[in-house]
Backbone as CSV, one residue per row, in Angstrom:
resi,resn,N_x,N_y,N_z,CA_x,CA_y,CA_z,C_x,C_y,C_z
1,UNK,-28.665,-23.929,12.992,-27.978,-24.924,12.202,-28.763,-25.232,10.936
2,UNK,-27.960,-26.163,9.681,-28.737,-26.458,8.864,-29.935,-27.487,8.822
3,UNK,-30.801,-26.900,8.517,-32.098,-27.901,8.666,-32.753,-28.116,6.938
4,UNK,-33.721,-28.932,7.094,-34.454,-28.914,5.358,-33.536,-30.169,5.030
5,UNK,-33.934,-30.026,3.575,-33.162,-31.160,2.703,-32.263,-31.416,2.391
6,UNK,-31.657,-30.103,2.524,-29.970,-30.140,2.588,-29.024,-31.206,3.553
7,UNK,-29.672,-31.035,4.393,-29.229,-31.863,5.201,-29.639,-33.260,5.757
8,UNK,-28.685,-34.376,5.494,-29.506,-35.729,5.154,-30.058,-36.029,6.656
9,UNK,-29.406,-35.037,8.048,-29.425,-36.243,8.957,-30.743,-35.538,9.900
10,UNK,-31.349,-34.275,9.297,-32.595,-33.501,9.676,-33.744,-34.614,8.906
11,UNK,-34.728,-34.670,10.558,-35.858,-35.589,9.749,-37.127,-35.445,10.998
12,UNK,-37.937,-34.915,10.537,-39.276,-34.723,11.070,-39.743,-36.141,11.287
13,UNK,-40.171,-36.369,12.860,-40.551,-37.750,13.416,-41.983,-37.585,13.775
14,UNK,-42.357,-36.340,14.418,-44.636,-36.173,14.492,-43.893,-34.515,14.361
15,UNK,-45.039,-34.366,14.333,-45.650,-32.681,14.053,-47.093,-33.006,14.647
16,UNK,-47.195,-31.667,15.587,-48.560,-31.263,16.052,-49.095,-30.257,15.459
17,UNK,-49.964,-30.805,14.184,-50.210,-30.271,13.114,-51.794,-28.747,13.572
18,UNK,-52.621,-29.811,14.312,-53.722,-29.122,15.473,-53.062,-27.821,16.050
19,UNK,-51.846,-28.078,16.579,-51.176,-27.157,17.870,-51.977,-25.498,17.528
20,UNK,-51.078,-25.282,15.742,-51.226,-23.900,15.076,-52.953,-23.202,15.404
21,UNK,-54.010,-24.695,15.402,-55.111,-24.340,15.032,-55.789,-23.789,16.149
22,UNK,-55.713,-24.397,16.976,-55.948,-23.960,18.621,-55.511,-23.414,19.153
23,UNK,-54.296,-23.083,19.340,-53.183,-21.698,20.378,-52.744,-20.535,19.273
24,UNK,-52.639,-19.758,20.205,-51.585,-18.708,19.518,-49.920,-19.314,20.115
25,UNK,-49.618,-19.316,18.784,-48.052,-20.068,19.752,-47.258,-18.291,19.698
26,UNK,-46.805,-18.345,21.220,-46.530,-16.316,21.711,-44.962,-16.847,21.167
27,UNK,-43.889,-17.928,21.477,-42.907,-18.126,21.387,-42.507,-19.553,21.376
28,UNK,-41.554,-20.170,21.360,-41.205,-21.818,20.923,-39.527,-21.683,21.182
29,UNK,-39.355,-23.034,21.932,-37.634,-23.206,22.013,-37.377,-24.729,21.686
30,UNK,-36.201,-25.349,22.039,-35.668,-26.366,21.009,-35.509,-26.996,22.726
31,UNK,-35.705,-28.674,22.616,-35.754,-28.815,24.037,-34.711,-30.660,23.995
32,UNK,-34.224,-31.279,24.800,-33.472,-32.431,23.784,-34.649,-33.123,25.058
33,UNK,-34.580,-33.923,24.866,-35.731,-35.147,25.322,-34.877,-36.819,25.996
34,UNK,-35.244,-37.206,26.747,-34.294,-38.996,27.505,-35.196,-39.514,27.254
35,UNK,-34.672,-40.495,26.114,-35.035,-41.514,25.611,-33.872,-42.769,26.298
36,UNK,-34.750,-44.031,26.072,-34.086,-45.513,26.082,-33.334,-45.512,24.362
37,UNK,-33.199,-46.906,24.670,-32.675,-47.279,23.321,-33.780,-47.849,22.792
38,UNK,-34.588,-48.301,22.751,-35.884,-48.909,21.990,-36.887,-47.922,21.700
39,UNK,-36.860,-47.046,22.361,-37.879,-45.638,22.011,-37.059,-45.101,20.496
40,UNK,-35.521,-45.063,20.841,-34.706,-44.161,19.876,-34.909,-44.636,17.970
41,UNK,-34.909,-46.301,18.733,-34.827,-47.327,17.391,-36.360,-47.104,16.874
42,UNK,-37.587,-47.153,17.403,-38.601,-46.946,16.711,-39.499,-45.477,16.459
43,UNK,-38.355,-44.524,16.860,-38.731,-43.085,16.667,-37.744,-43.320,14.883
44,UNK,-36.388,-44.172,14.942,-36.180,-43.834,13.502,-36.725,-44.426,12.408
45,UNK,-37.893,-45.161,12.884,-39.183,-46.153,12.491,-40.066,-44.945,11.441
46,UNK,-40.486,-44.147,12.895,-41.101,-42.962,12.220,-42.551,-43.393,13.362
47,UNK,-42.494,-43.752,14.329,-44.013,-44.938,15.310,-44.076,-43.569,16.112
48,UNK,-44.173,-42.134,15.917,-44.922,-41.783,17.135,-46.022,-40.673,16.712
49,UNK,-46.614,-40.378,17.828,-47.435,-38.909,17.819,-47.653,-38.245,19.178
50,UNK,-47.461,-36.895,18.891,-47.415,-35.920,20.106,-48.778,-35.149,20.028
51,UNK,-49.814,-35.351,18.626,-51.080,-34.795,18.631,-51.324,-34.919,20.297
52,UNK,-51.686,-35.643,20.984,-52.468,-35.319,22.270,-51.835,-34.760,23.630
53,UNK,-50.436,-34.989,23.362,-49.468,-34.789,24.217,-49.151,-33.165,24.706
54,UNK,-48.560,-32.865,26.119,-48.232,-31.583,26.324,-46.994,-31.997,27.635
55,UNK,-47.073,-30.364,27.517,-45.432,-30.704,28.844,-45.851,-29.678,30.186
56,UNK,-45.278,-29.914,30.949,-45.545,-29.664,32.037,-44.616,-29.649,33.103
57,UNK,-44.597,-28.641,33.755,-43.620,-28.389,34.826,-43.573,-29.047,36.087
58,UNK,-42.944,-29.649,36.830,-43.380,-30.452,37.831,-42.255,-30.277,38.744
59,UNK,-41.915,-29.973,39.883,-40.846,-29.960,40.827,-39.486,-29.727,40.204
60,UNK,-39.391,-28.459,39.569,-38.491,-27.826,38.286,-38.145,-29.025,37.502
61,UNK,-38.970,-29.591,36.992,-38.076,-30.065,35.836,-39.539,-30.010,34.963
62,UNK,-39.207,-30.322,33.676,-39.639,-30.393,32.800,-40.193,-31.771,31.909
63,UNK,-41.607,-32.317,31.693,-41.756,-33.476,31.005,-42.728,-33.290,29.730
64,UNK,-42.550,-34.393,29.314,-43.344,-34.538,27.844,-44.467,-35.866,28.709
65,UNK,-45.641,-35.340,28.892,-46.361,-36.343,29.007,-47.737,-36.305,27.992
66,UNK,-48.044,-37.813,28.183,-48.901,-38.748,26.747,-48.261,-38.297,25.383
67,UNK,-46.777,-38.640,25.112,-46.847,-38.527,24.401,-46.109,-40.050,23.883
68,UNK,-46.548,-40.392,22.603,-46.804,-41.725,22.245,-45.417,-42.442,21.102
69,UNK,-44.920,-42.997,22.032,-43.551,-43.755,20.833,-44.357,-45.213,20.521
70,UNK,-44.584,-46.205,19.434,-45.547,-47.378,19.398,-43.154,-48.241,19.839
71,UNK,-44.264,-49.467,20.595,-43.539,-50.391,20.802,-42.474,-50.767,19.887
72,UNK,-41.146,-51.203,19.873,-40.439,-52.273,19.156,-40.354,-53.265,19.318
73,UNK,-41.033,-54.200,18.096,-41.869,-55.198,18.208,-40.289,-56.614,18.564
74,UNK,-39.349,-56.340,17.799,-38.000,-57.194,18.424,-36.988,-56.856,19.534
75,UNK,-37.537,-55.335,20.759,-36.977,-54.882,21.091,-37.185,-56.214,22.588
76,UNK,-37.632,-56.822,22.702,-37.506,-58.076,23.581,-37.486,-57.539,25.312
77,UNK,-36.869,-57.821,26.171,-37.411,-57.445,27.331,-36.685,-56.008,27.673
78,UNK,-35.922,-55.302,26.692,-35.436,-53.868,26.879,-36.880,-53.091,26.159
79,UNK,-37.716,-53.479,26.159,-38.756,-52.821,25.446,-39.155,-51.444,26.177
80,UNK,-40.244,-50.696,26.022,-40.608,-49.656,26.746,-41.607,-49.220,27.071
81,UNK,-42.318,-48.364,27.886,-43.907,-48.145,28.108,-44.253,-47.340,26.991
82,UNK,-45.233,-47.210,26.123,-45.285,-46.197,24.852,-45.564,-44.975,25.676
83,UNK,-46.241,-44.790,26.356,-46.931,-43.729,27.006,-46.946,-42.855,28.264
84,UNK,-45.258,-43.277,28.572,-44.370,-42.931,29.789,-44.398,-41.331,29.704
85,UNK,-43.816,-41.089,30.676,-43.728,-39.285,30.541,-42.204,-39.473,30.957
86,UNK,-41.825,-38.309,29.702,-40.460,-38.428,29.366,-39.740,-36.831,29.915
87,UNK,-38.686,-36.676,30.474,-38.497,-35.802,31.036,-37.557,-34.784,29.337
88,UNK,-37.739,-33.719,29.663,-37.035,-33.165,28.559,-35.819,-31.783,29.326
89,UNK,-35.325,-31.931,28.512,-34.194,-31.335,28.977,-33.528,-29.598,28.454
90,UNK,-33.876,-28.400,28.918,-33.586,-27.220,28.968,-32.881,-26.904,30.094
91,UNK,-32.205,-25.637,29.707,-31.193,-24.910,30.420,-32.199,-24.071,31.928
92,UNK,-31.580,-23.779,32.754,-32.129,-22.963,33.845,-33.209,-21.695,33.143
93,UNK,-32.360,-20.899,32.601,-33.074,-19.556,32.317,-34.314,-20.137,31.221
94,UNK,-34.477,-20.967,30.412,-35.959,-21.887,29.912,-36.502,-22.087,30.503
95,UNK,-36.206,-23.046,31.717,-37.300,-23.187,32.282,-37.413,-22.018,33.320
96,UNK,-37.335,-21.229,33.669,-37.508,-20.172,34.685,-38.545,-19.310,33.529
97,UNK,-38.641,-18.677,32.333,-39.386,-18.494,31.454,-40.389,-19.310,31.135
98,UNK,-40.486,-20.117,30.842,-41.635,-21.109,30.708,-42.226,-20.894,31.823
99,UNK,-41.924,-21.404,33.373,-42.418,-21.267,34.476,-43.473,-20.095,34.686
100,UNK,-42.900,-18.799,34.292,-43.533,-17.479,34.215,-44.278,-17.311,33.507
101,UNK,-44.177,-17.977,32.525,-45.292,-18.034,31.243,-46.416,-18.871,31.508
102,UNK,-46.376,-20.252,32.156,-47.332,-20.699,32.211,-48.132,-20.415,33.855
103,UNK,-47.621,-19.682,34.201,-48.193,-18.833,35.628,-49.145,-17.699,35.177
104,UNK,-48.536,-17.114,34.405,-49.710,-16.293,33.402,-50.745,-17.187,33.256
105,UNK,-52.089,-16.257,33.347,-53.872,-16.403,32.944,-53.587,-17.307,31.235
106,UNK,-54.247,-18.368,31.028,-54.531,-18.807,29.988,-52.742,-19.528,29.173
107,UNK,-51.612,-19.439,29.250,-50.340,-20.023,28.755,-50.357,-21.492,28.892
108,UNK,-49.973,-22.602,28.371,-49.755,-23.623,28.383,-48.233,-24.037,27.587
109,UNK,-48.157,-24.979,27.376,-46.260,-25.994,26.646,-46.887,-26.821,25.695
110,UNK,-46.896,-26.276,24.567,-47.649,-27.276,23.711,-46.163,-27.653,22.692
111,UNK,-46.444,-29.369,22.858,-45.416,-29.714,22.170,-45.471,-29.765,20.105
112,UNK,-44.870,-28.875,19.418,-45.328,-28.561,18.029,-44.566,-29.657,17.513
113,UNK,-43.210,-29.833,17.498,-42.632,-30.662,16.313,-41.453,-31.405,17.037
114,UNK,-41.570,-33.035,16.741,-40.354,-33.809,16.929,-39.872,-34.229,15.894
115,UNK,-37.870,-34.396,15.800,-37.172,-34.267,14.671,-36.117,-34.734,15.314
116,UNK,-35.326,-35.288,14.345,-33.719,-35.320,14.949,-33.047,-34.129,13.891
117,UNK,-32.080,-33.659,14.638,-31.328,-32.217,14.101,-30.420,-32.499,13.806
118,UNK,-29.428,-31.716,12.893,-28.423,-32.203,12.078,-27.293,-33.588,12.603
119,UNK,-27.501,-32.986,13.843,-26.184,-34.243,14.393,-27.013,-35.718,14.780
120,UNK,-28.327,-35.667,14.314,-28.972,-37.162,14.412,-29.674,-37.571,15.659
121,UNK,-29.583,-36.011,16.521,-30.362,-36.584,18.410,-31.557,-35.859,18.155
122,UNK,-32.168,-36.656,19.209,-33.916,-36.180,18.744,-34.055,-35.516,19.605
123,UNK,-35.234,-34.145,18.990,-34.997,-32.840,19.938,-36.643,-32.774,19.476
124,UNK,-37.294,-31.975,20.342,-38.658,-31.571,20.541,-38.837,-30.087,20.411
125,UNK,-39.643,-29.264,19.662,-39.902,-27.936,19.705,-40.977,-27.557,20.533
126,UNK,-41.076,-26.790,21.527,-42.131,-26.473,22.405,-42.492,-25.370,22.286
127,UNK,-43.958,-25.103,22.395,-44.544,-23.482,22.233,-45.114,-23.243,23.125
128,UNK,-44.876,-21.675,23.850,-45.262,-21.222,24.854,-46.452,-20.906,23.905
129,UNK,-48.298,-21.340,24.513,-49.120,-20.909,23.635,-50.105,-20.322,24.407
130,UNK,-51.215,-19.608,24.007,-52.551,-19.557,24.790,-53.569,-19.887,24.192
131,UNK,-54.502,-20.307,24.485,-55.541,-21.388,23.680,-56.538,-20.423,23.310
132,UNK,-57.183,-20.334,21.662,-57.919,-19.598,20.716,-59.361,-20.068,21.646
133,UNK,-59.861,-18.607,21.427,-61.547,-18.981,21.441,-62.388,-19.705,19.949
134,UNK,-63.507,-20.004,20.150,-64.146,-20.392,18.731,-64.090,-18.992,17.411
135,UNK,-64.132,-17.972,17.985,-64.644,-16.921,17.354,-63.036,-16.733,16.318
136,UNK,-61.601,-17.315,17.525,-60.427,-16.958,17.044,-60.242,-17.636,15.998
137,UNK,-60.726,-18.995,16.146,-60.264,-20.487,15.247,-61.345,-19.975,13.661
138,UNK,-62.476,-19.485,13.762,-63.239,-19.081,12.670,-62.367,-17.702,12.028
139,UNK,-62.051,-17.390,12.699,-61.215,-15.883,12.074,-59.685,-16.418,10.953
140,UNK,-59.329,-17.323,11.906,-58.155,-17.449,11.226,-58.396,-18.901,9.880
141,UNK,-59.301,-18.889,10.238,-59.721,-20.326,9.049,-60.433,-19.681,7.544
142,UNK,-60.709,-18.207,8.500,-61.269,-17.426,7.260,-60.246,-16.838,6.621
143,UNK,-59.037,-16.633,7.465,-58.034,-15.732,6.931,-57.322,-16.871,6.081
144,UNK,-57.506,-17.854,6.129,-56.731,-19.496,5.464,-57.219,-19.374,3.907
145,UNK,-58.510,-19.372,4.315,-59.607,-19.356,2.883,-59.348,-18.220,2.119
146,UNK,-59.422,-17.023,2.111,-59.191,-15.970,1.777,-57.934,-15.870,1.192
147,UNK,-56.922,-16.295,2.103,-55.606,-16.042,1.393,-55.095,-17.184,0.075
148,UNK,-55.858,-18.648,0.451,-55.759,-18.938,-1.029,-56.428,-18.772,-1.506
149,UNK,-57.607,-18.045,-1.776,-58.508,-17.651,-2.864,-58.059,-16.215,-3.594
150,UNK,-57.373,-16.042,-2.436,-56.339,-14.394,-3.260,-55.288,-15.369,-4.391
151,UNK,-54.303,-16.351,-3.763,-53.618,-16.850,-4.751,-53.917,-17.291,-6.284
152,UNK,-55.312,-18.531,-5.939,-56.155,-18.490,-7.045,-56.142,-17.168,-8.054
153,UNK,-56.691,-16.060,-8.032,-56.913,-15.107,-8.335,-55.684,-14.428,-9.224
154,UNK,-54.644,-14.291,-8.536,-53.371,-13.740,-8.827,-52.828,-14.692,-9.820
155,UNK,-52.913,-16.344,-9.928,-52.132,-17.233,-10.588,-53.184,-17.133,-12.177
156,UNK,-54.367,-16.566,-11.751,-55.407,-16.735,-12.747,-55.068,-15.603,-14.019
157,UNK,-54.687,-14.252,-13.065,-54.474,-13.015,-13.489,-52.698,-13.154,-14.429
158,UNK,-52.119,-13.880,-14.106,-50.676,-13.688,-14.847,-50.734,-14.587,-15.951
């Protein structure tokens, strides 16, 4: 579907900006997430972060745990726990893949990006990842450096 600026009702709510730096993300799917109504109202706040957060398989289903919506401060006794584990919601054959994936040596569910998608419901992107050694995270930080110092170079040259 359409995503970006084009579209008014696409809007990035956290990004797990870390995720890229630490895993190899092997693959990623689109997952919809159960929310209350006071989580919903201060996710369109912009109050959360999934930096520490991951998901996890538990008696087939699927959750988002530590991951952090901040309170609504007029949301009165419908309020919510910030730090609940929220169940998220994929089709059979997802999670039967995921399952297999994170049964594999070294795979984890790292949650990359929350957004609401064109039709305005908030959906979570998850990456099947495996976690970088030090040697990986220096390689690719060199390949970071390098590639804008090539740009430099090229913008210098025209």
């Amino acid at each position: 579907m359409a995503k970006g600026p084009e579209n008014p009702n696409y809007k990035v709510i956290a990004e797990n900006r870390r995720a890229r730096f630490d895993y190899f993300i092997e693959s990623d799917l689109e997952a919809g997430i159960v929310l209350t109504g006071s989580e919903v109202k201060s996710l369109r706040t912009g109050q959360s972060n999934i930096a520490e957060s991951y998901a996890s398989i538990e008696d087939g289903e699927l959750w988002l745990i530590n991951g952090h919506i901040a309170a609504l401060g007029n949301a009165g006794v419908f309020g919510h726990e910030e730090r609940r584990r929220r169940k998220l919601l994929v089709n059979r054959r997802e999670l039967a893949r995921m399952w297999q994936a994170v049964g594999r040596e070294g795979m984890t569910l790292v949650p990359l990006v929350m957004y609401f998608n064109h039709r305005g419901i908030v959906k979570l992107k998850i990456g099947i990842a495996k976690g970088k050694k030090v040697a990986d995270k220096r390689e690719t930080s060199a390949k970071r450096d390098w590639n804008r110092q090539k740009q430099r170079l090229l913008k210098q040259n025209v």
